[in-house]
N, C-alpha and C positions, 0 to 999 in steps of 0.2 A: 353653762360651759359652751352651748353651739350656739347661742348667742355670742360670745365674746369671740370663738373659731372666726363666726362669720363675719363679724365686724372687721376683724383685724384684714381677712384675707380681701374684703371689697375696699379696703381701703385703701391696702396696697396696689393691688391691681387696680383700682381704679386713678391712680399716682403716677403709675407705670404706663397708663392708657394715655393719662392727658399729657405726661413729657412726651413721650414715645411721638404720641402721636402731635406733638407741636413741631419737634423737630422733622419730623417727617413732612410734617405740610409745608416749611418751610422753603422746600425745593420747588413746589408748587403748589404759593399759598391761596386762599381763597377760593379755590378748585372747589368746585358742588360734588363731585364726587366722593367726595373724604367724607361729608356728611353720613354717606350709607355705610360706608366703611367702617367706620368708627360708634357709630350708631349701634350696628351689628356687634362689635365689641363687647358693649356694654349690654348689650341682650343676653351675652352668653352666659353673663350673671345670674340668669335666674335660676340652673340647674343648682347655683349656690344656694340660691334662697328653696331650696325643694319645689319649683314652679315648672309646673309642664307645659309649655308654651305652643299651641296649637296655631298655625296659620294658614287664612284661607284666603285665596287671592282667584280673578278671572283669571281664566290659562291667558290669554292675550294683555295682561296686566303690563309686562314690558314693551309694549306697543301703547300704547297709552299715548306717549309725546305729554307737551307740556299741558299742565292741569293745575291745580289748587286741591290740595288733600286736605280733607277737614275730618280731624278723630275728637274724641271723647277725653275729655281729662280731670285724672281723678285723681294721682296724688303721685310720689314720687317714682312711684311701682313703673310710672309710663317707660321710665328708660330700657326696663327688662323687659317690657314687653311689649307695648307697640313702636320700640326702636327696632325691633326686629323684620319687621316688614316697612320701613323708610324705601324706597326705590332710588337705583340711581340717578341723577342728577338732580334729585332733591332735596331743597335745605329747608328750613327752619327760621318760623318769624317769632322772636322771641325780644322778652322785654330787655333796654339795655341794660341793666343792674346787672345782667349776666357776667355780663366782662367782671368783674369785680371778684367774681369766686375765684377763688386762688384753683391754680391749673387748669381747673373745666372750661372756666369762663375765658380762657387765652385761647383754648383748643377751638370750644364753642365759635369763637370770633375768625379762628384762622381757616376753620372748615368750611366758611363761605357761609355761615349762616348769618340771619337780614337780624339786626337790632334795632329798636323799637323805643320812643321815650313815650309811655302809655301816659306819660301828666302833661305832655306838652299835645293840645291836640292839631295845631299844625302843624307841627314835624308827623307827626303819626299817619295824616292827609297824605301830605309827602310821602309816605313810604308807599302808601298803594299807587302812585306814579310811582315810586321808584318799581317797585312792582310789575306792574304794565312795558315800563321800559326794559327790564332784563329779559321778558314773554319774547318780545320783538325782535330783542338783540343776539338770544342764544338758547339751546332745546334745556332749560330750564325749567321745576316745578318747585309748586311750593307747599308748607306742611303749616298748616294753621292750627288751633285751637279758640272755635268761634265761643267758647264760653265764658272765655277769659282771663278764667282762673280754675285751682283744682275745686272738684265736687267737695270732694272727702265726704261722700257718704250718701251728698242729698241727691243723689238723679241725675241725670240730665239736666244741666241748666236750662236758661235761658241763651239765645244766640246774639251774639253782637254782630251788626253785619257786614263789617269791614272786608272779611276772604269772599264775601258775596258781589259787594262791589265790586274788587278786583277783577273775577272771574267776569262778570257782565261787561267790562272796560276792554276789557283783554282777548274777550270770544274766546276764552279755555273754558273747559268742564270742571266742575265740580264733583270732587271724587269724594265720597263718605269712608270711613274706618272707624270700627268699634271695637271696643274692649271688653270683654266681661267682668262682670263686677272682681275690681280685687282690694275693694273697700274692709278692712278689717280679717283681711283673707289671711293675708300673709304672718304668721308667728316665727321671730328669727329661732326660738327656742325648741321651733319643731322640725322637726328633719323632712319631712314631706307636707306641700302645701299645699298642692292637687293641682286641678288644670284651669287657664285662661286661653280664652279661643281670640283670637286677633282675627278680625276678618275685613279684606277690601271689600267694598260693594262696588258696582258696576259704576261706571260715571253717571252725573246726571248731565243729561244736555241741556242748557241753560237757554239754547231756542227759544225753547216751548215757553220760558219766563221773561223775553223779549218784552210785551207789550205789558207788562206787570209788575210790579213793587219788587223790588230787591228782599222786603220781607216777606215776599209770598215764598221767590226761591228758599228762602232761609229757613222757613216754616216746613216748607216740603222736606227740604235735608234733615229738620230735625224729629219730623216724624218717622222717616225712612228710618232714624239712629235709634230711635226708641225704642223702636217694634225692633227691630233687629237684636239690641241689646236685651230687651224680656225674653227673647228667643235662644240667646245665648247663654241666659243666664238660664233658663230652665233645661238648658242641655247641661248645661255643665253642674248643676244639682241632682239630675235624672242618672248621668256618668260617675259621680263625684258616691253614690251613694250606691250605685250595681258594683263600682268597684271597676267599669271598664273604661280604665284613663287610657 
């Protein structure tokens, strides 16, 4: 039965979010802003799903300026949860099939977020100039997923290195965010599903990786994401089991 509760009610509200919010971007479309906006929205789903959403950012985190934000992706949970700590003027490089989902994919497109043909690989070349050129043109960020696809389940991928070249192209930092595990977490038929910690890491400065391989930078980011995530995941087992959510 709270299976079927919660189905019914993310669907409306989730209907309500993407008209709502299409017609609202309308006035002013393609604005990077709407992305957090709207982003946040769909976060606030989780107390549906029984998810306590914990988020840890630098206190100077809104001083940041333009950067490349590179998180973890694991499966469709990211909307409720690492939508929640998106920053403003940051969008979203996502593949183009997106467009296609009926309402999200209209919202997705008008919130200024960058669309991506991952089969075409010179258009995709393209996009990290197109990339570089909005760094230049306006205090813009951008939100990547260097693994490419969701985990569901297995770790940590492997990094593709595409948001690395940008960042070296463009002289922005490389910002890490991890998720704790919520592979197999979530049960809609259970009224509470305990806590995911979302946490920013400090930028990395991309200096230091000047006279070295774009895969070294990349290699560094996803050791920082690892260690971090075993870290989170063992707090959130150590809390999840005292009972101090």
């Amino acid at each position: 039965m709270l299976l079927i509760l919660r189905t019914i009610f993310v669907v409306i509200y989730s209907i309500l979010v993407c008209v709502f919010g299409c017609i609202y971007c309308l006035f002013s479309p393609r604005n990077p802003r709407h992305v957090a906006t709207f982003g946040h929205a769909f976060g606030r789903l989780s107390t549906i799903f029984g998810v306590k959403v914990e988020l840890r950012k630098p206190e100077n985190a809104e001083q940041f300026g333009n950067a490349i934000y590179i998180a973890n992706h694991q499966n469709n949970y990211d909307m409720i949860t690492a939508a929640n700590i998106v920053q403003p003027t940051t969008v979203t490089v996502g593949k183009k099939s997106l467009l296609w989902v009926p309402f999200f994919g209209q919202l997705y497109w008008l919130t200024g977020n960058l669309l991506i043909d991952r089969d075409n690989r010179a258009k995709a070349h393209g996009t990290i100039g197109e990339l570089i050129d909005q760094f230049k043109r306006k205090k813009i960020s951008f939100w990547m997923f260097p693994e490419g696809t969701r985990s569901r389940g297995r770790g940590l991928l492997p990094f593709k290195t595409g948001a690395f070249h940008a960042a070296m192209a463009a002289g922005v930092p490389v910002i890490p965010v991890v998720v704790s595990n919520t592979h197999d977490k979530i049960k809609l038929n259970r009224w509470k599903n305990g806590l995911v910690i979302v946490e920013m890491l400090p930028p990395v400065d991309i200096k230091q990786f000047e006279n070295q391989s774009v895969r070294k930078l990349a290699t560094h980011c996803r050791e920082l994401m690892a260690a971090k995530i075993d870290e989170l995941n063992a707090e959130v087992a150590e809390r999840e089991a005292s009972g101090k959510l």
